[in-house]
DOKEVEX-542099 format. One record per atom (N, C-alpha, C): residue in three letters; x, y negated, z negated; atom name. Coordinates in Angstrom, 1 decimal, padded with zeros to 4 digits. Layout:
BEGIN
+-----+--------+--------+--------+----+
!  aa !   east !  north !     up ! at !
+-----+--------+--------+--------+----+
! ala !      X !      Y !      Z ! CA !
...
+-----+--------+--------+--------+----+
REM end
This chain:
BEGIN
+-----+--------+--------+--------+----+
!  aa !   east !  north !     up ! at !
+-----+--------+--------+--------+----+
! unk !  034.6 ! -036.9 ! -010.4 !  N !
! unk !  034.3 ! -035.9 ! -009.5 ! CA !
! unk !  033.0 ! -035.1 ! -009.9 !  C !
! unk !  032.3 ! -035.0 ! -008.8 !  N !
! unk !  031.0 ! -034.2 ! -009.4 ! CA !
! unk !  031.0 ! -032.6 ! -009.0 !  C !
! unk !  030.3 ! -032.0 ! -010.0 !  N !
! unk !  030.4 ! -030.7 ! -010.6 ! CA !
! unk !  029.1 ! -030.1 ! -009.9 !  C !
! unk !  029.6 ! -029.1 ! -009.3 !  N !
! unk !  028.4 ! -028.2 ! -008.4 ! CA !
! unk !  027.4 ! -028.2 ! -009.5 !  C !
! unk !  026.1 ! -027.2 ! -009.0 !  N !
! unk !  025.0 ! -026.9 ! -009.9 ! CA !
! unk !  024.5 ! -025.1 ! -009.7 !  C !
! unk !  025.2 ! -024.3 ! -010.5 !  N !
! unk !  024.9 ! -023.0 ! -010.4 ! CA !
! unk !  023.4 ! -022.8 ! -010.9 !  C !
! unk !  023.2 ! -021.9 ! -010.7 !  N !
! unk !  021.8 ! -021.5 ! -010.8 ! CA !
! unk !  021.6 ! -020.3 ! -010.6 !  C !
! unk !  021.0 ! -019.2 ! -011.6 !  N !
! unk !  020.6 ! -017.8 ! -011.4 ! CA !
! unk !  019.0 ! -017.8 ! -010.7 !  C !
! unk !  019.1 ! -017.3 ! -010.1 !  N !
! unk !  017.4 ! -017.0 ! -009.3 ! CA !
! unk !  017.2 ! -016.1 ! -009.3 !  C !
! unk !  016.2 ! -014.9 ! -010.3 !  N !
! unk !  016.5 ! -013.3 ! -010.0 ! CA !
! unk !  017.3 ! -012.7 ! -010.9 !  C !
! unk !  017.4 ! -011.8 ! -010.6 !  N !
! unk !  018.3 ! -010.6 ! -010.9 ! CA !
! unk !  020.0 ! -010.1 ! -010.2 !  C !
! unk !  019.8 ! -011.1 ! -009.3 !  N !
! unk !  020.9 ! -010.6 ! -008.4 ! CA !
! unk !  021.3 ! -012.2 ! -007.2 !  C !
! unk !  020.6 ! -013.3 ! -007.9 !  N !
! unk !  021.2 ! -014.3 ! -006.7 ! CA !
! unk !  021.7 ! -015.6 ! -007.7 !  C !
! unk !  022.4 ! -015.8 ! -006.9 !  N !
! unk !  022.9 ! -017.6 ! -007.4 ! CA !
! unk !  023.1 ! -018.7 ! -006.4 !  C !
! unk !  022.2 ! -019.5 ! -006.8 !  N !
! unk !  022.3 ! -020.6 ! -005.9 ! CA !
! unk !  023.1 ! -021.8 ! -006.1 !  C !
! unk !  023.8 ! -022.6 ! -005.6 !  N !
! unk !  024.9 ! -023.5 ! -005.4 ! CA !
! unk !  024.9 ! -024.4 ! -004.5 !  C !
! unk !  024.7 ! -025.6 ! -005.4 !  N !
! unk !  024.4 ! -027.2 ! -004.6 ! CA !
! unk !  025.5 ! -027.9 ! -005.3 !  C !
! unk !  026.0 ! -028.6 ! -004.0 !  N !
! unk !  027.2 ! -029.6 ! -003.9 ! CA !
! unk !  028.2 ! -028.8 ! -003.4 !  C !
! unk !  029.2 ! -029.3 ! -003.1 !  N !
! unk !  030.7 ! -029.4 ! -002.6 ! CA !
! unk !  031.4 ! -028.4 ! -003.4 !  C !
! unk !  032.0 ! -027.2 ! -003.0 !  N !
! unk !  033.0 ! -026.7 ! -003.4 ! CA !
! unk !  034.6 ! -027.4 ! -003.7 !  C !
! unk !  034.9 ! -027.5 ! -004.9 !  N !
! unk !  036.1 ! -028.3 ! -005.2 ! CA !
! unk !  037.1 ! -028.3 ! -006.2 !  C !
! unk !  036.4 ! -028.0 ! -007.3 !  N !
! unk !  037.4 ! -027.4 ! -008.1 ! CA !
! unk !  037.5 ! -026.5 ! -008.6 !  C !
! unk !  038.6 ! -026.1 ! -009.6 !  N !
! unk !  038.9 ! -024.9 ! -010.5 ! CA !
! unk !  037.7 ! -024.7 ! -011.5 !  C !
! unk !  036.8 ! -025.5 ! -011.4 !  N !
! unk !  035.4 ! -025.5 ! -012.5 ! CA !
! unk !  034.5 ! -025.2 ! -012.0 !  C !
! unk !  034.8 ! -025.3 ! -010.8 !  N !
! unk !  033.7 ! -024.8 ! -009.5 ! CA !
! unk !  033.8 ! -023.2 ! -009.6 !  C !
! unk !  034.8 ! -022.9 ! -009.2 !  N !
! unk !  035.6 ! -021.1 ! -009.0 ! CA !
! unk !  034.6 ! -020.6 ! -010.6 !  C !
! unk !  035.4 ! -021.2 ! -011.3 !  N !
! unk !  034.8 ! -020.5 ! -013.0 ! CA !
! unk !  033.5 ! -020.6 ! -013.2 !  C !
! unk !  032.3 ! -021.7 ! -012.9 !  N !
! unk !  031.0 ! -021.6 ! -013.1 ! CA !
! unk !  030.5 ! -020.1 ! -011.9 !  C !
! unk !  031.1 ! -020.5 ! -010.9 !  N !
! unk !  030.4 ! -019.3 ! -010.1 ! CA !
! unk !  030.7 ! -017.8 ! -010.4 !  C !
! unk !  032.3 ! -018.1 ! -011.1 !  N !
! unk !  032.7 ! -016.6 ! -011.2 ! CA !
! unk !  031.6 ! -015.8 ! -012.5 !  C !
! unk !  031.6 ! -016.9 ! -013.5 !  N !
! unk !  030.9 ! -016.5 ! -014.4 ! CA !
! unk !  029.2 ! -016.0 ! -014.5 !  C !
! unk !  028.8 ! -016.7 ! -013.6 !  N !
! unk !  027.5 ! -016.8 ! -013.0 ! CA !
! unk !  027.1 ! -015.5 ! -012.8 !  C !
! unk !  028.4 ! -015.0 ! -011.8 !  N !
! unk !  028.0 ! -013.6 ! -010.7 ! CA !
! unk !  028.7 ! -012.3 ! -011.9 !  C !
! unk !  029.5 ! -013.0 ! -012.4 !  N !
! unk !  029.9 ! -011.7 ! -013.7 ! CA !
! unk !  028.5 ! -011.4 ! -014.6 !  C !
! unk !  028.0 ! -012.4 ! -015.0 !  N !
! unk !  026.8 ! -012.2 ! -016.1 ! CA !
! unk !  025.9 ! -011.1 ! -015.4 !  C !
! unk !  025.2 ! -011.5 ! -013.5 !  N !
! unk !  024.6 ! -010.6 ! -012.9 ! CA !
! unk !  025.2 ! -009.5 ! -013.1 !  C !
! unk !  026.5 ! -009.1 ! -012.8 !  N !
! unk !  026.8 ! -007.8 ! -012.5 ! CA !
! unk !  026.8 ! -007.1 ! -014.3 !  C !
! unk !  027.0 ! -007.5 ! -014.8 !  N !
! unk !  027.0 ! -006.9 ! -016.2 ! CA !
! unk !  025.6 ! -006.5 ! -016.5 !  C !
! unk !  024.9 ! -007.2 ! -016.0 !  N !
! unk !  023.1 ! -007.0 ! -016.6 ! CA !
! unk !  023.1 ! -005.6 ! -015.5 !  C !
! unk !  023.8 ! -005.2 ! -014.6 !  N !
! unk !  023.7 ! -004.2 ! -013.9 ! CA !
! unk !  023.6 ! -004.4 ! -012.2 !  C !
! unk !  023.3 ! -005.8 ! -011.8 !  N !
! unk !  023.3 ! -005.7 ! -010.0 ! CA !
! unk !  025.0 ! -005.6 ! -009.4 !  C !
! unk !  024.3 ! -004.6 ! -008.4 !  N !
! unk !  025.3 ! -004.3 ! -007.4 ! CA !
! unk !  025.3 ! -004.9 ! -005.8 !  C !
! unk !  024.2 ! -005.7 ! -005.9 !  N !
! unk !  023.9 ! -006.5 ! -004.4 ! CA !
! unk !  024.2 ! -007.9 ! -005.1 !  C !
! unk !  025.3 ! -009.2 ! -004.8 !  N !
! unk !  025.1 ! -010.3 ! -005.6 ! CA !
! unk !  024.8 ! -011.3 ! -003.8 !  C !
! unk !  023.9 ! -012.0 ! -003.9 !  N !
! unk !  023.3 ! -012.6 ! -003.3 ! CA !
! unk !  023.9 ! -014.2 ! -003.5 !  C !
! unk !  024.4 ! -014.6 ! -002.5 !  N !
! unk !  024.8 ! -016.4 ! -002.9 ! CA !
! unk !  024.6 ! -017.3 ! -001.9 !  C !
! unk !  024.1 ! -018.5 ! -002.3 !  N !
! unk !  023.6 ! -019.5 ! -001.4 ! CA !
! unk !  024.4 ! -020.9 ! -001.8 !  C !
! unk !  024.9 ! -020.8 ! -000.9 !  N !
! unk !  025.8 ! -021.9 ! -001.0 ! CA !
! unk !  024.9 ! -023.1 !  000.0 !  C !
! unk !  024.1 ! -023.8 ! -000.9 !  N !
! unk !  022.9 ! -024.8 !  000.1 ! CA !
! unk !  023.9 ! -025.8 !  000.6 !  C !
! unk !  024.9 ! -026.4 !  000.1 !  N !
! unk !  025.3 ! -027.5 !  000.9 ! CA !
! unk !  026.8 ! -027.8 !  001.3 !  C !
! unk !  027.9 ! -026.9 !  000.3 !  N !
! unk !  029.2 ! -027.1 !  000.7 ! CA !
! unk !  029.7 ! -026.9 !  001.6 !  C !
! unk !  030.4 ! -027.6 !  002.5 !  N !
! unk !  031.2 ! -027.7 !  003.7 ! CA !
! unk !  032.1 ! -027.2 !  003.5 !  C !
! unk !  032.7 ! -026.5 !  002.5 !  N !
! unk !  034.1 ! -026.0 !  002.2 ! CA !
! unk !  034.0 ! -024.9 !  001.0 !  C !
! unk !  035.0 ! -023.9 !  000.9 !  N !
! unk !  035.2 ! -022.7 !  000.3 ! CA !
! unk !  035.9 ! -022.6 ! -000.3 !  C !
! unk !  037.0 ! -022.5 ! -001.5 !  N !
! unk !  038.4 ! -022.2 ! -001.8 ! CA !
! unk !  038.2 ! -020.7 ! -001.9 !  C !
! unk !  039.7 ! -021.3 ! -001.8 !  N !
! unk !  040.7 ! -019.4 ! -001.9 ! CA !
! unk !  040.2 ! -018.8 ! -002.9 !  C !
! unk !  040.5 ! -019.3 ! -003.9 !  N !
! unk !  039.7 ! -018.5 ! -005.0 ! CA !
! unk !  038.6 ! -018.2 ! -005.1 !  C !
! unk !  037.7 ! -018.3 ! -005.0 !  N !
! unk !  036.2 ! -018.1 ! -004.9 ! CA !
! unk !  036.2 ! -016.6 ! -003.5 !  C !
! unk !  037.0 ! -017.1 ! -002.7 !  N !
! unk !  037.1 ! -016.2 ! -001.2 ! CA !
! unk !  037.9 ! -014.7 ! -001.9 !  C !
! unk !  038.8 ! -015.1 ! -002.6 !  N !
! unk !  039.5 ! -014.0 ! -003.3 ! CA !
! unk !  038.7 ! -013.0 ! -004.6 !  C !
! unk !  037.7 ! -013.8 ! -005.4 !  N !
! unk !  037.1 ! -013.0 ! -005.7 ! CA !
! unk !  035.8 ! -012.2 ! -005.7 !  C !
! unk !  035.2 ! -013.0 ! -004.2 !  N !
! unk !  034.3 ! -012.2 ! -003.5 ! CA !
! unk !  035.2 ! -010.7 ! -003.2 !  C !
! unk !  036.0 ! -011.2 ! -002.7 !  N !
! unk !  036.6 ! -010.0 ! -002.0 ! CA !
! unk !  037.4 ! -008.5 ! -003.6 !  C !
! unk !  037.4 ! -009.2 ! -004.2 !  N !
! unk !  037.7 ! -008.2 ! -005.6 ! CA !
! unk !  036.4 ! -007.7 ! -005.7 !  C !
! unk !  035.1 ! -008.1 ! -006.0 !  N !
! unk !  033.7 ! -007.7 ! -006.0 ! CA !
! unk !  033.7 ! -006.6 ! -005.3 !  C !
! unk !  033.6 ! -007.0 ! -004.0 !  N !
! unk !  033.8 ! -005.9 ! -002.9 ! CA !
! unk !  034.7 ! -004.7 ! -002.6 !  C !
! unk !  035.6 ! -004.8 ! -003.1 !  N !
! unk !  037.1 ! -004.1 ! -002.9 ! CA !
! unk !  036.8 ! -003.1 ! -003.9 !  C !
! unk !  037.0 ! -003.9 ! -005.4 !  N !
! unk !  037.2 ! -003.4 ! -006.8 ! CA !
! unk !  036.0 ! -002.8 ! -007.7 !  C !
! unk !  034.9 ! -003.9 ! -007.3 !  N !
! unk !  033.9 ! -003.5 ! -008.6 ! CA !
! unk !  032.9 ! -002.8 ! -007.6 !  C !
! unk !  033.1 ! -002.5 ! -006.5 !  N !
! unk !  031.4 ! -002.0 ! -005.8 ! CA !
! unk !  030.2 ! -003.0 ! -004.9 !  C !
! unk !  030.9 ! -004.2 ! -005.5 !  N !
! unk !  029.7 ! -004.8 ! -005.6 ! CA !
! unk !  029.5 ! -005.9 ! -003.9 !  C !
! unk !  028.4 ! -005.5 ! -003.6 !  N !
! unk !  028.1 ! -005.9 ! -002.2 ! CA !
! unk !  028.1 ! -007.5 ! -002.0 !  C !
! unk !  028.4 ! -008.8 ! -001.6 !  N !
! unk !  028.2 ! -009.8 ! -001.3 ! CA !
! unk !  028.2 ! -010.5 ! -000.5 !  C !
! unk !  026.3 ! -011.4 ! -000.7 !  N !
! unk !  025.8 ! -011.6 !  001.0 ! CA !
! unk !  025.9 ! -012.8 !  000.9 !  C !
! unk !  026.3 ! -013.9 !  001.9 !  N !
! unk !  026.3 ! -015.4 !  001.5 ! CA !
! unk !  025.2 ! -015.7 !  002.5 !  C !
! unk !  024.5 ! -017.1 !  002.0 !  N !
! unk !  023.4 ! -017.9 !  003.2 ! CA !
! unk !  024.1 ! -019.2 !  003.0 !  C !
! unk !  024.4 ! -019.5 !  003.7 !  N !
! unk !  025.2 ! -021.2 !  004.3 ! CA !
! unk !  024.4 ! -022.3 !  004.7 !  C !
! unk !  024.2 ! -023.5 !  004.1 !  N !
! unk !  023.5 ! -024.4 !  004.9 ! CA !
! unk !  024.4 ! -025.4 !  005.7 !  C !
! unk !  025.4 ! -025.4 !  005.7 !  N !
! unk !  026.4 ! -025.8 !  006.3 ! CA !
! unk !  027.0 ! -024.9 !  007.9 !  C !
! unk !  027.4 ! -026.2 !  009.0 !  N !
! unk !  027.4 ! -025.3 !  010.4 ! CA !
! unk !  029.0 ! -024.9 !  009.9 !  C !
! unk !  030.0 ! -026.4 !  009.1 !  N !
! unk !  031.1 ! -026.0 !  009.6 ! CA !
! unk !  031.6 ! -025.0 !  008.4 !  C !
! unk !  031.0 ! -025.0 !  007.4 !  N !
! unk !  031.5 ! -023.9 !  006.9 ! CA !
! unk !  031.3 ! -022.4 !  007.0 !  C !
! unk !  030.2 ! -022.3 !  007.9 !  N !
! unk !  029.6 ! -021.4 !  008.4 ! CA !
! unk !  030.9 ! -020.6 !  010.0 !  C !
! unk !  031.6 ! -021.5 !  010.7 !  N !
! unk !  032.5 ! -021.9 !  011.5 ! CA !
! unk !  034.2 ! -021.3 !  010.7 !  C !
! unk !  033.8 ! -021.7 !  009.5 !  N !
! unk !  036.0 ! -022.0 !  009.1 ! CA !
! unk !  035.0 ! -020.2 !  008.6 !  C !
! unk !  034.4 ! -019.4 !  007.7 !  N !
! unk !  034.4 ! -018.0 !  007.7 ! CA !
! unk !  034.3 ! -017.1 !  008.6 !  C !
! unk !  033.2 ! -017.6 !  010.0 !  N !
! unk !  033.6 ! -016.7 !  011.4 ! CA !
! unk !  035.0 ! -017.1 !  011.8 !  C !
! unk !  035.7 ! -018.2 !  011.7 !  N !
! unk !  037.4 ! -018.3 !  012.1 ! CA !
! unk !  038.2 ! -017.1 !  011.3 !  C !
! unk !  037.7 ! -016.9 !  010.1 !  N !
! unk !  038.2 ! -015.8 !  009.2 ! CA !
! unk !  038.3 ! -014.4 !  009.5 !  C !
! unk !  037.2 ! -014.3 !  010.3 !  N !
! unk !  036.5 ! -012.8 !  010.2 ! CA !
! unk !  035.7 ! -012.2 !  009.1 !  C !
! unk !  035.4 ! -013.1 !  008.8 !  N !
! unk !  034.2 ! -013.2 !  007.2 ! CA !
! unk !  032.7 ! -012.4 !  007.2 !  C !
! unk !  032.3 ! -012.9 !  008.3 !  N !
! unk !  030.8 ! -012.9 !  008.3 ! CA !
! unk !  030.3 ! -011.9 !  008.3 !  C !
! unk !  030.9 ! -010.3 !  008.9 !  N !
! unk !  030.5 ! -009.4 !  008.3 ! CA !
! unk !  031.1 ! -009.0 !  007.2 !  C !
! unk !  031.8 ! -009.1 !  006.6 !  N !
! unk !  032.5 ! -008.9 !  005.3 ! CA !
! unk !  031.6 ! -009.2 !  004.3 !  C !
! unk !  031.2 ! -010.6 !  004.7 !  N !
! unk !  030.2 ! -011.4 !  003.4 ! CA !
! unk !  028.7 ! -011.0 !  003.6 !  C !
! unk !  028.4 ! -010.4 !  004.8 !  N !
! unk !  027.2 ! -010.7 !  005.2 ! CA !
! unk !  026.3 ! -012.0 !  005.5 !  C !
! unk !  027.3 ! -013.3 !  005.8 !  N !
! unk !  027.1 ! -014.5 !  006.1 ! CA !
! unk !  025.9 ! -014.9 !  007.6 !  C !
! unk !  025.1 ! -015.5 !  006.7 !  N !
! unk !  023.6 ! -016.1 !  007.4 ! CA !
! unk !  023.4 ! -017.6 !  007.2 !  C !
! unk !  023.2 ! -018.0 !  008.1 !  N !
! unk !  022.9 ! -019.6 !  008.0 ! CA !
! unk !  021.4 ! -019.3 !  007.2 !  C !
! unk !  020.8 ! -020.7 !  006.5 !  N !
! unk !  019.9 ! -020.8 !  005.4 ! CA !
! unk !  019.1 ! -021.3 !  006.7 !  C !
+-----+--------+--------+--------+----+
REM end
């Protein structure tokens, strides 16, 4: 199975190529967006350039971010149907979700 490619860009974004899929996936991103917020950002910016799919978990700790720590998060989607299953959700203003 192949393993996304996190990437800090900035001070406050992370970019994300490949397929959302596993539990290694959740932990690279979570760790990714924790490092930002510790250096001090409160806007976390994420670009999910090509996965078609989301897990729970990842969806659950955007929403901790938001809820818990303050912290604002905007997603850019290059994907229509993933873009589709988060408006099914009522996500997109939540996330601030924008196609790329």
């Amino acid at each position: 199975m192949d393993m996304i490619k996190v990437s800090v860009k900035g001070k406050n974004e992370i970019v994300v190529e490949g397929d959302l899929r596993s539990i290694e996936d959740y932990v690279n991103i979570r760790d990714a967006i924790n490092s930002l917020i510790s250096d001090g950002a409160k806007d976390i910016y994420v670009d999910l350039v090509s996965s078609k799919t989301i897990m729970s978990s990842v969806l659950g700790f955007f929403m901790k971010l938001i809820n818990h720590e303050k912290v604002a998060v905007h997603i850019k989607v290059g994907s229509p149907e993933l873009f589709k299953s988060l408006q099914s959700m009522h996500l997109l203003d939540i996330f601030d979700v924008k196609m790329r």
